[in-house]
C-alpha positions in Angstrom: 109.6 117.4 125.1 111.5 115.7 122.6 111.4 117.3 118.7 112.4 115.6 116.0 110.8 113.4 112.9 109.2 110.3 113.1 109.8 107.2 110.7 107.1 103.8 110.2 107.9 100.7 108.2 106.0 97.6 108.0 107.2 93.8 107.8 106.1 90.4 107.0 103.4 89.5 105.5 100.7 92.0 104.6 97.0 92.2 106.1 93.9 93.8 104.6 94.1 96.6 107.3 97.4 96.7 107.7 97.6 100.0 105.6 94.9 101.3 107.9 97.3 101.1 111.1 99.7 103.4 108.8 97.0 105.5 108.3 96.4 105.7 111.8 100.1 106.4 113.0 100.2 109.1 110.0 97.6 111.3 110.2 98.3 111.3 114.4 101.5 112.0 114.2 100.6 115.0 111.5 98.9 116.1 114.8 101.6 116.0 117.0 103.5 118.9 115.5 104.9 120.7 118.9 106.9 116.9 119.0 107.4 115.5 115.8 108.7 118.2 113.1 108.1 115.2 109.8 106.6 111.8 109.4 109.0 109.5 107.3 108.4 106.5 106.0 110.9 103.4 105.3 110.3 101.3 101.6 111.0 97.7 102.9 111.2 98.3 106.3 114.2 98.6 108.1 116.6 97.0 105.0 115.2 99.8 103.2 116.0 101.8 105.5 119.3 101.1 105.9 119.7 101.4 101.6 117.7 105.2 102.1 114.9 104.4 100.7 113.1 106.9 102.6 109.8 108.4 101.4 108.2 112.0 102.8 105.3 111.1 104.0 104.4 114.3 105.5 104.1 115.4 102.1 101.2 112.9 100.5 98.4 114.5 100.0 95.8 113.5 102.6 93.1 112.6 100.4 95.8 109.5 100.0 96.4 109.1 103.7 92.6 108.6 104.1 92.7 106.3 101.7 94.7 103.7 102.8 92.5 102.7 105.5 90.5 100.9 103.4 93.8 99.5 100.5 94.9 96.6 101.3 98.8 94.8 101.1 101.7 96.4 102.4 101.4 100.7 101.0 105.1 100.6 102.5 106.3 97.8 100.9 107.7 95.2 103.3 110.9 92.5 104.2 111.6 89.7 105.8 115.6 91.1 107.0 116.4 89.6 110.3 118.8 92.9 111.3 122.1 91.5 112.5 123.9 93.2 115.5 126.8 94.2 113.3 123.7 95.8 111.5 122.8 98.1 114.7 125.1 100.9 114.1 124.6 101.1 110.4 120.7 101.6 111.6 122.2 104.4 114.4 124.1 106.1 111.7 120.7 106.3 109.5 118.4 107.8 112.5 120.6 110.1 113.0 121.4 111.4 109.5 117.5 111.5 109.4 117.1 113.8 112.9 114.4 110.7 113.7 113.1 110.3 117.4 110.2 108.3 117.0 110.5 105.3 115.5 107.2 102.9 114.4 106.9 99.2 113.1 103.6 97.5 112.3 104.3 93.6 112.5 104.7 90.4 114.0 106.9 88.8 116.3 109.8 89.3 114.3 109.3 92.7 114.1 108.7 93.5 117.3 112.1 92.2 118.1 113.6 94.6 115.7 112.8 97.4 116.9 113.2 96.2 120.9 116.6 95.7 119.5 116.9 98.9 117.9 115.6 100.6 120.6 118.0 99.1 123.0 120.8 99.8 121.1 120.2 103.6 120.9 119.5 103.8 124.2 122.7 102.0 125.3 124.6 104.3 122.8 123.0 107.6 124.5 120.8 108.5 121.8 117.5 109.1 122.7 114.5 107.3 120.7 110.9 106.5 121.5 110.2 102.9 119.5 106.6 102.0 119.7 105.4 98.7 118.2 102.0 98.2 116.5 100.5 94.8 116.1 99.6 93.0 112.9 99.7 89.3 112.1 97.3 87.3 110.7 98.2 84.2 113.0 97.0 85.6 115.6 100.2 84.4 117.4 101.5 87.3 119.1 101.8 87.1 123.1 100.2 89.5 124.8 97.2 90.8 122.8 93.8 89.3 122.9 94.0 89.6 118.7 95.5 90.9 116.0 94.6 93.3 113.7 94.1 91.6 110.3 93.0 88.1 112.0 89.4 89.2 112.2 89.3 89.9 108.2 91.6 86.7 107.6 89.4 84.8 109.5 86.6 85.9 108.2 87.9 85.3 104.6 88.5 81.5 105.9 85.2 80.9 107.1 83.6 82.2 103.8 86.0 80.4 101.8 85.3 77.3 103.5 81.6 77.2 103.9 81.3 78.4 99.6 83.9 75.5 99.0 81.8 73.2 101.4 79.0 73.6 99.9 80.1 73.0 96.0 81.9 69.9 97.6 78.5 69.1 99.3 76.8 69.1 95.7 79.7 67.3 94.1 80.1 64.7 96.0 79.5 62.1 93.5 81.9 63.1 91.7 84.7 64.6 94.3 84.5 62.5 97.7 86.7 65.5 99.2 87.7 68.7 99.5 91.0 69.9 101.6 91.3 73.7 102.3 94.7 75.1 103.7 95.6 77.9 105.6 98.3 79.8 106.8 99.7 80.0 110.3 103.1 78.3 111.1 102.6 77.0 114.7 99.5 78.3 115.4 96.0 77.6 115.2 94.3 80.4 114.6 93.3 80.7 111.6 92.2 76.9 110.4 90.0 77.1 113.5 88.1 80.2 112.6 86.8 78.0 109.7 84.2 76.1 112.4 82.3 79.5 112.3 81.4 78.1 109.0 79.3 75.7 110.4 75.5 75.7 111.1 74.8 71.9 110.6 76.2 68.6 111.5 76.9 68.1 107.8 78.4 71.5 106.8 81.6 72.1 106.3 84.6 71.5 108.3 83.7 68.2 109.4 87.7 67.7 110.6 90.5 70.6 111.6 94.1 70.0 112.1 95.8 72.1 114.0 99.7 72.8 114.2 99.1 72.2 118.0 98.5 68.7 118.1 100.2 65.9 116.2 99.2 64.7 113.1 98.3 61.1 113.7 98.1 59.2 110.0 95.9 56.4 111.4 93.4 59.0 113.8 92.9 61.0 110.7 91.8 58.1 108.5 90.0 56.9 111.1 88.0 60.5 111.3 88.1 60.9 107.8 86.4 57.6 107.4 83.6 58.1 109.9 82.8 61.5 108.1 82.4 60.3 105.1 80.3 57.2 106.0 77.7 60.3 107.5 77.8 62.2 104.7 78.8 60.7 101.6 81.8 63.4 101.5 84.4 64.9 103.6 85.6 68.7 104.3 88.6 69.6 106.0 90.8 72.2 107.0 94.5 71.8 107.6 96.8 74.8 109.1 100.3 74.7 106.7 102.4 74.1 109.8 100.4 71.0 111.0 103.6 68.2 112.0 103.6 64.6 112.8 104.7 63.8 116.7 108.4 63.6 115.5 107.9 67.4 114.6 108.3 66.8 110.8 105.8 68.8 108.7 103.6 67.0 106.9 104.2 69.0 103.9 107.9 67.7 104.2 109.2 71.2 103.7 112.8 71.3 104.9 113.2 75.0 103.8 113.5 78.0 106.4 113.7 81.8 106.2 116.3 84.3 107.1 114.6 83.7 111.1 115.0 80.1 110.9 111.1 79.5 110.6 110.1 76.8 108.1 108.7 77.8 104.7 105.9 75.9 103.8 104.4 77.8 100.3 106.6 80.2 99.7 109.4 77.6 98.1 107.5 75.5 96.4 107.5 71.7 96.9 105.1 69.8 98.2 102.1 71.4 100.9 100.6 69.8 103.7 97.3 69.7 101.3 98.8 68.0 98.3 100.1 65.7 101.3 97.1 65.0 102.9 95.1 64.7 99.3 97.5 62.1 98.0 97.3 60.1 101.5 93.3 60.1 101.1 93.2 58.8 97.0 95.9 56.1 98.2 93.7 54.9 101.0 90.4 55.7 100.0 90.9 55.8 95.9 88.6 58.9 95.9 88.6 62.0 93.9 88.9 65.2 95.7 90.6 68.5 95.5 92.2 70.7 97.5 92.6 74.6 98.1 95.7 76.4 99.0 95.3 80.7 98.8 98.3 81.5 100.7 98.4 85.6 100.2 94.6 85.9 99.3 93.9 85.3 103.0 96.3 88.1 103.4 94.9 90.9 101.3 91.5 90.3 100.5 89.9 94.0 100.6 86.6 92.9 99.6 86.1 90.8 103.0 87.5 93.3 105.6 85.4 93.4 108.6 84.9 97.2 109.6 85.3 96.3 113.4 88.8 94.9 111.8 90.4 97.6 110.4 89.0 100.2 113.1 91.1 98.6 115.3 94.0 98.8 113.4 93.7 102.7 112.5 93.5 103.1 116.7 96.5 100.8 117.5 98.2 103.1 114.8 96.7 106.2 116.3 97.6 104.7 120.0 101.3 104.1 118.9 101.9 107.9 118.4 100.1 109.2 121.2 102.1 106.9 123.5 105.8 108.0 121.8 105.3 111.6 122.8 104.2 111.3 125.7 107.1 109.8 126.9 106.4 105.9 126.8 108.8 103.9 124.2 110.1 100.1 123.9 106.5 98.5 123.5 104.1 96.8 121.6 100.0 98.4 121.5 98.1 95.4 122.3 94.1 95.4 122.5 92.5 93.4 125.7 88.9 92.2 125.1 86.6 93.8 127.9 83.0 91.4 126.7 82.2 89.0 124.0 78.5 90.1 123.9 78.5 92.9 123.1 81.8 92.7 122.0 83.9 95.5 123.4 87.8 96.2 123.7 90.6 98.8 124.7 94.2 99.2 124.3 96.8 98.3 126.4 100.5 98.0 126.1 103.6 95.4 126.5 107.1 95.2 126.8 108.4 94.8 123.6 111.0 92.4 124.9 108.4 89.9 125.9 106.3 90.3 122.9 109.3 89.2 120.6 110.0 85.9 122.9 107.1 85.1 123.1 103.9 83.1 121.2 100.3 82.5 121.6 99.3 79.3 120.3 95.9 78.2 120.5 94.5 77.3 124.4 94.1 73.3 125.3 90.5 74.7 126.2 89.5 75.6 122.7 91.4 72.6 121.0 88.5 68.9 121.2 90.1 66.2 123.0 88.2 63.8 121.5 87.8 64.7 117.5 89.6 66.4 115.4 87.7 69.5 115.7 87.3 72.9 118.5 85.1 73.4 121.2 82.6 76.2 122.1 84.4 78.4 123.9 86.4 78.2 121.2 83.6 79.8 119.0 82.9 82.1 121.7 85.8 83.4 120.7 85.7 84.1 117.1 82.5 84.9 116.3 82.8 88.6 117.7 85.6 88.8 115.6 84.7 87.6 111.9 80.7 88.8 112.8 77.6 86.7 111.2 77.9 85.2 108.0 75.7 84.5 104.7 72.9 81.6 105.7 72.5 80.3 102.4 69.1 78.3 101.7 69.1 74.4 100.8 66.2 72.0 99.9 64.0 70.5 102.7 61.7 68.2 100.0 60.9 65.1 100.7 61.9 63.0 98.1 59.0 61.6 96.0 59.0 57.6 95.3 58.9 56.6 91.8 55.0 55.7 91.0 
């Protein structure tokens, strides 16, 4: 049995359950007194930690604990510090002054390699520590889990978004010809595909996705944009912010990256694929439109959590803990889907080493060879996740000739 206290940070960018897989790792690792004397918690994640800012978790009244399973953000507070190795015994120094044994981060791919390489580290240095990763993104990018949690909320937010926007655009369109709605996701598809479960009808909104796994092709999506509009009268479409042209240039010409050499493509400022793509469409078309960028909303919007969402994240949290004491340490929780309908899943795990090499862009099988646009299976896909949205009511009169 190995005693000692455990410590939890989060990274990147927030989710609306994220706080619930803190929750989660909490209150089971309260549990787990025989093994784990106090539960710590690093402000910033692990620059924070390194600073001691180090909160007593153990402490908080649980009426607060329980409580964060349904606050959304980052309750921690968060970073984007990619931990150098001169870094590594600074980090050492720290767990030890701290007695800490078990060691949790809820993130990404980034993340996950942080505390692979922590855990290494200690391990190669003789000091024993249990690191347990917990998943959270809301690309949906991360290799090895069937999901995220905080994709299934983010998503849903998406499809809402898109099929409320659709619809004023719908309404407007003699005024506004059309509407351009961007998401997040660097180099993966995820989440600008999840707006198809918006819709119902051929003339719903999207009518065209781009997705950061295929090419931008100018004179395709004129072409696509053109045939839309000549349907409908207006045009909806949904662009992820990584989407690139063949060369691998964004087309929101953002040339800025982060401290992990990924390219920034809101966070900056500048120009965003949307502005892009709206400036392209007045030049060609001379059309009025508008477009939507929410950035963080999709990241922290409480009041469109799906429940099945942020159980799964309290459980990954929950699944974490149980795994570090009973021996297991250097992975990541994942959750494998076991049916679409009913929808049912269980947790799993993976070496944390392949998780942080790794990515999970979207499948050629759920990307429309011939449109810009997904496929079924596709669908098949999402809709357990994000669950049945608002059918909103429209006119089916006839329209009445003048007498």
């Amino acid at each position: 049995m190995l005693k000692g206290n455990a410590i939890l940070g989060q990274s990147g960018g927030p989710t609306s359950v994220i706080n619930a897989s803190l929750c989660g790792i909490i209150q089971e690792a309260l549990k787990q007194s025989g093994c784990i004397e106090n539960v710590l918690g690093m402000q910033f994640g692990i620059d924070g930690f390194m600073k001691n800012e180090v909160l007593n978790l153990g402490g908080e009244r649980p009426e607060i604990i329980e409580r964060l399973k349904t606050t959304p953000s980052s309750a921690l507070g968060s970073c984007r510090h990619k931990l150098q190795d001169s870094e590594l015994p600074r980090v050492l120094e720290q767990l030890k002054k701290y007695n800490i044994r078990y060691y949790f981060l809820i993130g990404g791919n980034d993340t996950m390699d942080t505390i692979h390489r922590v855990e290494t580290y200690c391990r190669e240095q003789g000091y024993e520590l249990r690191g347990v990763g917990v998943p959270k993104t809301v690309d949906n990018d991360l290799f090895a889990t069937d999901h995220t949690p905080g994709f299934a909320s983010a998503a849903r937010f998406v499809a809402m978004s898109v099929k409320q926007a659709g619809m004023l655009a719908r309404d407007m369109k003699w005024v506004d010809q059309f509407v351009i709605f961007q998401t997040v996701g660097r180099s993966a598809g995820w989440l600008p595909a999840a707006a198809a479960c918006a819709k119902k009808n051929a003339d719903d909104a999207p009518h065209l996705i781009l997705l950061p796994e295929r090419p931008f092709v100018e004179a395709q999506f004129l072409a696509e944009v053109q045939t839309a509009y000549e349907k409908f009268g207006w045009v909806s479409i949904v662009c992820g912010e990584g989407v690139c042209d063949a060369d691998g240039n964004p087309v929101s010409a953002s040339e800025t990256k982060d401290k992990f050499g990924n390219q920034e493509f809101g966070a900056m400022g500048g120009v965003c694929a949307a502005m892009t793509l709206h400036r392209m469409l007045h030049l060609k078309f001379g059309w009025r439109g508008e477009f939507q960028v929410c950035e963080s909303l999709q990241m922290c919007a409480a009041d469109r959590v799906v429940p099945q969402d942020m159980e799964e994240a309290y459980l990954c949290g929950q699944e974490a803990v149980r795994l570090a004491v009973n021996g297991t340490s250097g992975v990541m929780v994942t959750i494998c889907r076991d049916s679409n309908f009913p929808y049912r899943c269980s947790l799993g795990t993976a070496p944390l080493a392949e998780v942080a090499n790794g990515e999970k862009p979207m499948p050629d099988e759920f990307i429309c060879s011939d449109r810009l646009f997904v496929t079924e299976a596709c669908l098949e896909y999402l809709r357990p996740l994000i669950g049945d949205l608002p059918d909103y009511v429209r006119f089916d009169a006839v329209k009445k000739d003048t007498p």
